[in-house]
C-alpha positions as CSV (number, residue, x, y, z in Angstrom):
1,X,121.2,97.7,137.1
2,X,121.0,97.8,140.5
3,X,122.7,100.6,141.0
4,X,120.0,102.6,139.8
5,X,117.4,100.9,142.2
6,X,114.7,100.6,140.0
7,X,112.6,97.1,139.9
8,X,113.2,94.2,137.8
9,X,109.7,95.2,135.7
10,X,110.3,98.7,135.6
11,X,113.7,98.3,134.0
12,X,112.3,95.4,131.0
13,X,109.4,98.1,130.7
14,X,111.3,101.4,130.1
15,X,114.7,100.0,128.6
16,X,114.7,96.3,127.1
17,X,110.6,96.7,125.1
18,X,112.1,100.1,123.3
19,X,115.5,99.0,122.8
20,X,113.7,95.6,121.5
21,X,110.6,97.6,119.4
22,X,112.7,98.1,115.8
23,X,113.9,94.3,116.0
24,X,110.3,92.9,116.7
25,X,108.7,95.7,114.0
26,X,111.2,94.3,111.8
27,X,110.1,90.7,111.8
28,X,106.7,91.3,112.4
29,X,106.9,92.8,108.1
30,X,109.2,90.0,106.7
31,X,107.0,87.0,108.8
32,X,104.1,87.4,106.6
33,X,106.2,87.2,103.5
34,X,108.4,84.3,104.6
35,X,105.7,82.5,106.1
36,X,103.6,82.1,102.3
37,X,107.1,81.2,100.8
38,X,107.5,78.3,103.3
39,X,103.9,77.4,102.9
40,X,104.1,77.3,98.5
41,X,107.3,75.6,99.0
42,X,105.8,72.9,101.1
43,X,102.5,72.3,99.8
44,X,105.2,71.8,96.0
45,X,106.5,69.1,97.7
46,X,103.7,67.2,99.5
47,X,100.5,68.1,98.4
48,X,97.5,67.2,96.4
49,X,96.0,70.3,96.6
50,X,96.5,74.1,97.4
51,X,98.5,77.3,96.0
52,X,101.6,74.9,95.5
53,X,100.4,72.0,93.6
54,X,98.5,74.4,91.7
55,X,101.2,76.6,90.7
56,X,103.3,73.3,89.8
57,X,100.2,71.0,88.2
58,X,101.2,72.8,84.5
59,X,105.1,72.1,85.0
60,X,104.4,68.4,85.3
61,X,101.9,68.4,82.4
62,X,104.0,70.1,80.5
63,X,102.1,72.6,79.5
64,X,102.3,76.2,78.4
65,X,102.1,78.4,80.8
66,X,103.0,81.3,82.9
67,X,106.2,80.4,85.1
68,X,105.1,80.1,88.8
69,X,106.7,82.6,89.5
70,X,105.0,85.0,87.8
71,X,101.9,83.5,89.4
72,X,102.7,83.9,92.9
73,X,104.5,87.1,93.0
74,X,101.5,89.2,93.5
75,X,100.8,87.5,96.6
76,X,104.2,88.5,98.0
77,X,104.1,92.3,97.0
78,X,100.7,92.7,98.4
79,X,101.9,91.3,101.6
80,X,105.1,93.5,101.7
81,X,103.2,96.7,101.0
């Protein structure tokens, strides 16, 4: 890029941000969504409390109830819009 003589900040300011803005637009919509996934499928795993054990409390009782599935997938289409 020197051969167009323009400073390093100029250049990351009018070439890498809007070449950069779909990728980071992109994962700023699926980061929500992936980060309550990680977060049920943790707390299934190693906690006493919270949406996870609370989705999996019935399974291990064995008793009749909605699949968890069912329970939690509200959560992700609210946050995907």
């Amino acid at each position: 890029m020197r051969s167009f003589s323009i400073p390093r900040w100029e250049r990351i300011r009018r070439l890498v941000v809007p070449a950069a803005l779909p990728q980071i637009a992109a994962g700023m919509r699926t980061s929500p969504s992936l980060a309550v996934i990680i977060m049920v499928v943790a707390e299934y795993f190693s906690s006493t409390n919270g949406v996870g054990y609370v989705l999996l409390r019935p399974i291990k009782r064995d008793e009749a109830t909605a699949p968890p599935e069912q329970e939690a997938a509200p959560i992700g289409e609210h946050l995907d819009g």
